[in-house]
Structures are given as C-alpha cells and as structure tokens.
C-alpha positions in Angstrom: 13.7 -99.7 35.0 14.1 -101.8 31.6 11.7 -100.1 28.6 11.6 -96.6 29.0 9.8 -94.1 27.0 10.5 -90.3 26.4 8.7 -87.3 25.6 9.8 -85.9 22.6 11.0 -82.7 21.8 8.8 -80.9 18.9 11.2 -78.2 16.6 9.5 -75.5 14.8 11.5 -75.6 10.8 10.6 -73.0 8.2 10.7 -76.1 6.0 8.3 -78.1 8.7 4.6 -79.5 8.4 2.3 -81.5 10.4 2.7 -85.2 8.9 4.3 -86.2 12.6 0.1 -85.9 13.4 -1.3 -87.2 10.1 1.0 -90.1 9.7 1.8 -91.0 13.2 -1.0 -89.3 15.4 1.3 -87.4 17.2 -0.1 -84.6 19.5 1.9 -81.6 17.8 0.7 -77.8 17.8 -1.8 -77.5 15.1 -1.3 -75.0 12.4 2.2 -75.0 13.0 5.4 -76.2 11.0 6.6 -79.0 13.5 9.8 -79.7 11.2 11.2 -82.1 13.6 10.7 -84.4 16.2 14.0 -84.9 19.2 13.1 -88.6 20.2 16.1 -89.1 21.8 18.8 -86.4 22.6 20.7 -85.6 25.5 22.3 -81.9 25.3 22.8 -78.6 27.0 19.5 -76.9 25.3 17.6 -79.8 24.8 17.2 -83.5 26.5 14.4 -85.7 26.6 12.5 -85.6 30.2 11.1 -89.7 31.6 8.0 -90.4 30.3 5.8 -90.8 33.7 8.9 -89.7 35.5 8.9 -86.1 34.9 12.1 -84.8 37.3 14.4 -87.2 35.2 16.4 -86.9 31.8 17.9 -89.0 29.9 21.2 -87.2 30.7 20.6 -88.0 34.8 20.2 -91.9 33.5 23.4 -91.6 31.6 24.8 -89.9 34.5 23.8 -92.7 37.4 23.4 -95.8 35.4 25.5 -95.8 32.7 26.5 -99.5 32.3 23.9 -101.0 33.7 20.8 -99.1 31.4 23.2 -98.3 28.3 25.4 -101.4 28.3 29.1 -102.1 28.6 29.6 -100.6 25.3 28.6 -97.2 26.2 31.7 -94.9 25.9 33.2 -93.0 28.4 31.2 -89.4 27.4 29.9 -86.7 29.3 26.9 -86.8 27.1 24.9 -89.7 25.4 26.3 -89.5 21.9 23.2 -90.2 19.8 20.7 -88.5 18.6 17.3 -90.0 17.3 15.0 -87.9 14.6 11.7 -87.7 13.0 12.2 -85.2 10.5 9.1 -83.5 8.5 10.3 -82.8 5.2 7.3 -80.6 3.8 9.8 -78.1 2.0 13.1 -78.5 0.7 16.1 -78.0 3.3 18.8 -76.1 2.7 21.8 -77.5 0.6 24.2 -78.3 3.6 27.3 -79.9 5.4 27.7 -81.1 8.4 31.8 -80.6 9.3 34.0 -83.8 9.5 36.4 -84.2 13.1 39.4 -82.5 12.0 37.8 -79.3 10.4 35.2 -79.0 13.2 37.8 -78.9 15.7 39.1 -75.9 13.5 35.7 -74.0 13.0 34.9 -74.6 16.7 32.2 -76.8 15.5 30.7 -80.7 16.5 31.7 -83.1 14.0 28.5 -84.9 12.5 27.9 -88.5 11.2 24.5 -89.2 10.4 21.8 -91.4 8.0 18.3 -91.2 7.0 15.5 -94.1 6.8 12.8 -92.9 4.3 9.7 -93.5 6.5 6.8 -92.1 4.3 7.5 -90.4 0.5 5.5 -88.3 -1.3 5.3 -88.6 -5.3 8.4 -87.0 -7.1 10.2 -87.1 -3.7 14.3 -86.8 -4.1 17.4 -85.9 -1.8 20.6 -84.3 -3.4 23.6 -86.2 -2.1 27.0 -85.7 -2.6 28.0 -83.9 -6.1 27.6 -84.8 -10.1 30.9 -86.8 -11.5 33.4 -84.6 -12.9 32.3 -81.4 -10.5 35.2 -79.9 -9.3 35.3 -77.5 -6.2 36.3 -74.3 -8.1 32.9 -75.3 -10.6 30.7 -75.3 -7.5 32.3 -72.2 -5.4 30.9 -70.3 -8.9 27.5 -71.7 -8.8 26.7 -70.7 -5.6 24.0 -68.2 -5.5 22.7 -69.0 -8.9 20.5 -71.0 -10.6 22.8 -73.6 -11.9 24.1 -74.8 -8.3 21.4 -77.7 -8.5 22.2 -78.8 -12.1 25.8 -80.2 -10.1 24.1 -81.8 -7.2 23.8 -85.7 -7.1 19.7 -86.2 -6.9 18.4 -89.3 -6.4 14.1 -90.3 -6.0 13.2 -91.8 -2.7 10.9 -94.2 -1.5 9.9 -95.5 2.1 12.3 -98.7 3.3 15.3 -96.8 1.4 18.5 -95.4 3.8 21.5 -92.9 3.1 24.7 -93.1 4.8 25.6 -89.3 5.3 29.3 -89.6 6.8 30.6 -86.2 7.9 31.7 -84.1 4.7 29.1 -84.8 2.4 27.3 -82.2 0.9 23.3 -83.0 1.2 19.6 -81.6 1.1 16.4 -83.4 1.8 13.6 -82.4 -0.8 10.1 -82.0 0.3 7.7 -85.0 0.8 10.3 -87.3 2.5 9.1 -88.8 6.1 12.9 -89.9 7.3 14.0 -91.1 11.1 17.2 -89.6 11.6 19.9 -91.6 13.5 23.2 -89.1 14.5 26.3 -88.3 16.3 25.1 -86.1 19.2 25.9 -82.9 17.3 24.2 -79.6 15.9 26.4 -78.1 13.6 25.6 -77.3 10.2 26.8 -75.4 7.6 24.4 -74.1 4.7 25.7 -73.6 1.5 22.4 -72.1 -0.1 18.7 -71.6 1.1 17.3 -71.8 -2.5 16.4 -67.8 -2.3 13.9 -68.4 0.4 13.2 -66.0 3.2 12.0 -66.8 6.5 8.3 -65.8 7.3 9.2 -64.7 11.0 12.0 -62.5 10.0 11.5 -61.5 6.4 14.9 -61.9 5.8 17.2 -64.6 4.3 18.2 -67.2 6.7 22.3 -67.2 7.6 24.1 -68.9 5.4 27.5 -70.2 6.1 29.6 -70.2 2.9 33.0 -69.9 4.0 33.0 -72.9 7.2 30.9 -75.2 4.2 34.3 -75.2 1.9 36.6 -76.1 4.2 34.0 -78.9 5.2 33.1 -80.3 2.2 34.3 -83.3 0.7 34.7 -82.1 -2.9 35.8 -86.0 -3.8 32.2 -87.2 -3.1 30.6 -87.8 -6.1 27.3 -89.8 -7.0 26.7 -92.0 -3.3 23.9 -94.8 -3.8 21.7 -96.0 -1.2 22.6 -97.9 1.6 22.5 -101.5 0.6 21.2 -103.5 3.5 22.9 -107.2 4.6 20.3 -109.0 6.6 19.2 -107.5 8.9 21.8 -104.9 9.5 21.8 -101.8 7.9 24.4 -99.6 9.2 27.2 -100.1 11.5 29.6 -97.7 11.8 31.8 -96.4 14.9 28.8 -93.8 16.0 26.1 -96.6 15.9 24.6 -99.7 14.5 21.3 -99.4 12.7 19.3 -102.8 12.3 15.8 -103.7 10.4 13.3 -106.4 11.3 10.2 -107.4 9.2 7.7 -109.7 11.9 5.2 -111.6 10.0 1.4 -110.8 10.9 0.9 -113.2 14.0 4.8 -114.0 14.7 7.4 -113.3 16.9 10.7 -111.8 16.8 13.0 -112.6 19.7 15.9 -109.5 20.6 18.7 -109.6 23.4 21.1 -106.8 25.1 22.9 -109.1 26.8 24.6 -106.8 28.6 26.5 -105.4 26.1 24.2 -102.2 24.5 20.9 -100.3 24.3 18.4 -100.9 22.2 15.8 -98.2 20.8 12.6 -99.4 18.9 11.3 -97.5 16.4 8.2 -99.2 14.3 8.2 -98.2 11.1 5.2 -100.3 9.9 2.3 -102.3 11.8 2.6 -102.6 15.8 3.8 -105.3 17.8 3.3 -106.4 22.0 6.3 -106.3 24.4 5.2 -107.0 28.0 1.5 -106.5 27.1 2.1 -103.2 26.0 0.5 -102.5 22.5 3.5 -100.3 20.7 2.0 -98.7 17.1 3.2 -96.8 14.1 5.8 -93.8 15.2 5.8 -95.5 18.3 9.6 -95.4 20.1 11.0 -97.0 23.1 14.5 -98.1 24.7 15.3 -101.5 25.9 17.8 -101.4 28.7 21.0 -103.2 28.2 20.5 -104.9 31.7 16.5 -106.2 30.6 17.5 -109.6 29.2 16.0 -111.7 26.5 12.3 -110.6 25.6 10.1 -110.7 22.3 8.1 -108.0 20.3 5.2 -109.8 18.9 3.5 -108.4 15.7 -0.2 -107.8 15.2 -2.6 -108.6 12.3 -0.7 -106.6 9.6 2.6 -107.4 10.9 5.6 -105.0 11.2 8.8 -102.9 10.5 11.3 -102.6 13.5 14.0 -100.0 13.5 16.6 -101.5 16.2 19.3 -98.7 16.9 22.2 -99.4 19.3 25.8 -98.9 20.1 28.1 -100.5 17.6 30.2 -103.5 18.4 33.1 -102.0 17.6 34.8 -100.9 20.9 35.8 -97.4 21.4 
C-alpha cells in the first residue's frame, strides 16, 4: 500500500451549501447544506474508512503501520494529529476561537492550530481575523451582542491562492462565498463568541454560544494579521504541519520524495495531473506513503495547483 485514497466524511452546517458538487463534482446530498467536507480525520466520532477497502480506517493504518505509511516523523499519538477540510462557506460562520494549550487544558477542551487556503471566492468575499488596532478586551466584552461587535473585527477581502495562519487564540469568522481547504490540529473545539442573531432552521432557536470559555481564550493582543506570505514553495510550516504549493506547467512534470521521513497528502487545487496512470482532477485528494519512494505528478493540458501537506521537519 503506497497512494491511498479516503472517503470523505460530508457535515451538514447551518452556514453549508452545495459548491463541494458544483465546483468539485462531488457526489453530496442534493438540496442539502453540505457545510464541510472531513478528507482526512481520524477521531472517536468520525475517521475516514479505505477507499476500496471498506473494513479499514485510517486510525487501524496509524495503528499497524505507523512508520512505515506515515514516516519516521510521525509522533508518538494515539491518534493521527491532522485534520484535512473542505469547508463550504455559503453563509457567514460564527465569530469564533479555537482555545490555545494552556487554557484548553483548563476548559477541558483540544487546543487548536489551524489555516485556510482560499480555493474558490465569491465577489465581496472577506474573513474577520484577529481584532481592529487599539481594541482592547473590556471594548469587545461590551460589544458583544450588539451591532457594533463587527465594526472592531479585523476584515480583510479574499481571493483564491491566498492562506491565513490561524494559531490557537485568535479570534476569526469566515464570510460567505469563500471555498477554503482547511489544514488542522486533530481537534474540535470551538468557542463562539456571536452567531450574528441567526437561528437555526432545525431548532428554531439560537445556536449555543460560548461567551465565557471564548475570553479566557482569546488573544486580546492580536491585532490586524495579514496573509500568509508564501517562500517558494512552502507556505506554512509550523510544529502541527508543513503546508507546501506547487504550480506544474501544462505538459510538465513535478518530481516529489518521502524519503522515508513523512506523509504526503495531494490536494489539486487547479488543473489535474497523472501519478501511476491514474488521472487525479480538481478536488481530487490522495496520500503518498512515506515508504513509496521517488515518483512524479505529471500535469495535463491546463496545468496545475498542488496542495502538498505533511508532517513538519521539526522533530517532536
């Protein structure tokens, strides 16, 4: 076993949509708000089943092959420690946080690093991220609940190619119309700050909203982040994982290598390419196994965008 595929894991969201079938032919439930998409996760209520193997997980690979299909990075974890994303932005989230270690340990939460790649954007497409210079905590603990909370959020317009760094702590929301692949520590805990006043069709109530746990979460110092600022190829490494971009010109060749030493996950953000005479397109994903050795992707007529995601080379 070297290129493995899994079947996703489709999440209803209030805030969902069906783009996952328009933009990337995915065979979702029609007429229903598919918000996201788990590509690659491995916990206790959710892990991605073999794709032609159905009676194996990725958690049973992680189990009995650890080293030899994940690489001698892989940490020493009961549980593969990243989580992969599509996310289908067709409402506004919530205004959230996602706790950092030492406070999540406290709220008997998961601490969560994570980032976004902007896939697809829609006109007038934005994210808030982080807060306004000069807001201070007691100004935003008062604007909660009323109109003037987004006047102190951080906005900034998206467009596909673009990539936020979202380190635990920072206060975020995705606005509608943004496509994004989401790249994570294995964690679901979030705290929301405000809901924007909307109320959930299934319940016809207000969704929970977790005002308290947010505070002590929030890093009230985080003021105005930019976009992640890509060097070469590489456009995140950080201690969770390492997040790299190739563009393959129409007709060329790109050449890629575990060596033994990590994973690596394909994601094609643009165009299609051929591993092993296997035709990958668009919103296509697939895992290299650290023990497959040297091989190419080849791109098609149009060419293409290559997501790479593996384990940092930082040693934990």
């Amino acid at each position: 076993m070297s290129v493995i595929r899994f079947i996703p894991i489709y999440q209803t969201r209030i805030w969902g949509g069906q783009k996952l079938k328009s933009h990337f032919g995915r065979g979702i439930p029609a007429n229903e708000k598919i918000g996201e998409s788990w590509e690659l996760v491995d916990r206790p209520e959710a892990c991605n089943r073999v794709l032609g193997e159905a009676d194996q997980t990725l958690q049973d690979l992680w189990e009995q092959y650890r080293i030899r299909l994940f690489g001698k990075r892989a940490p020493n974890m009961a549980r593969f420690p990243i989580l992969i994303k599509l996310l289908d932005c067709s409402q506004t989230l919530s205004l959230q946080v996602h706790p950092p270690p030492e406070q999540a340990e406290i709220l008997k939460g998961e601490p969560k690093t994570e980032m976004w790649y902007f896939l697809h954007t829609e006109k007038g497409a934005q994210i808030y991220a982080g807060l306004k210079a000069g807001v201070k905590k007691e100004d935003f603990r008062e604007a909660i609940g009323t109109p003037k909370l987004a006047s102190l959020l951080h906005t900034l317009p998206t467009q596909p190619g673009e990539a936020m760094f979202l380190p635990s702590g920072r206060l975020h929301a995705i606005g509608a119309g943004n496509l994004i692949l989401e790249i994570q520590q294995n964690s679901d805990t979030t705290y929301r700050v405000d809901d924007w006043g909307r109320i959930d069709e299934k319940t016809g109530k207000p969704r929970e909203l977790h005002i308290d746990q947010a505070m002590e979460s929030i890093n009230f110092k985080d003021h105005e982040p930019v976009f992640v600022q890509p060097h070469g190829q590489k456009i995140i490494e950080c201690i969770y994982f390492s997040v790299r971009r190739n563009f393959i010109y129409p007709g060329e060749s790109q050449e890629y290598n575990p060596r033994g030493q990590t994973f690596q996950y394909q994601f094609i953000a643009q165009g299609g390419v051929i591993q092993d005479d296997i035709t990958y397109q668009v919103g296509d994903a697939w895992l290299v196994t650290a023990d497959h050795g040297s091989y190419d992707l080849k791109s098609g007529t149009e060419g293409a965008e290559i997501i790479t995601v593996e384990f940092p080379g930082i040693k934990r």
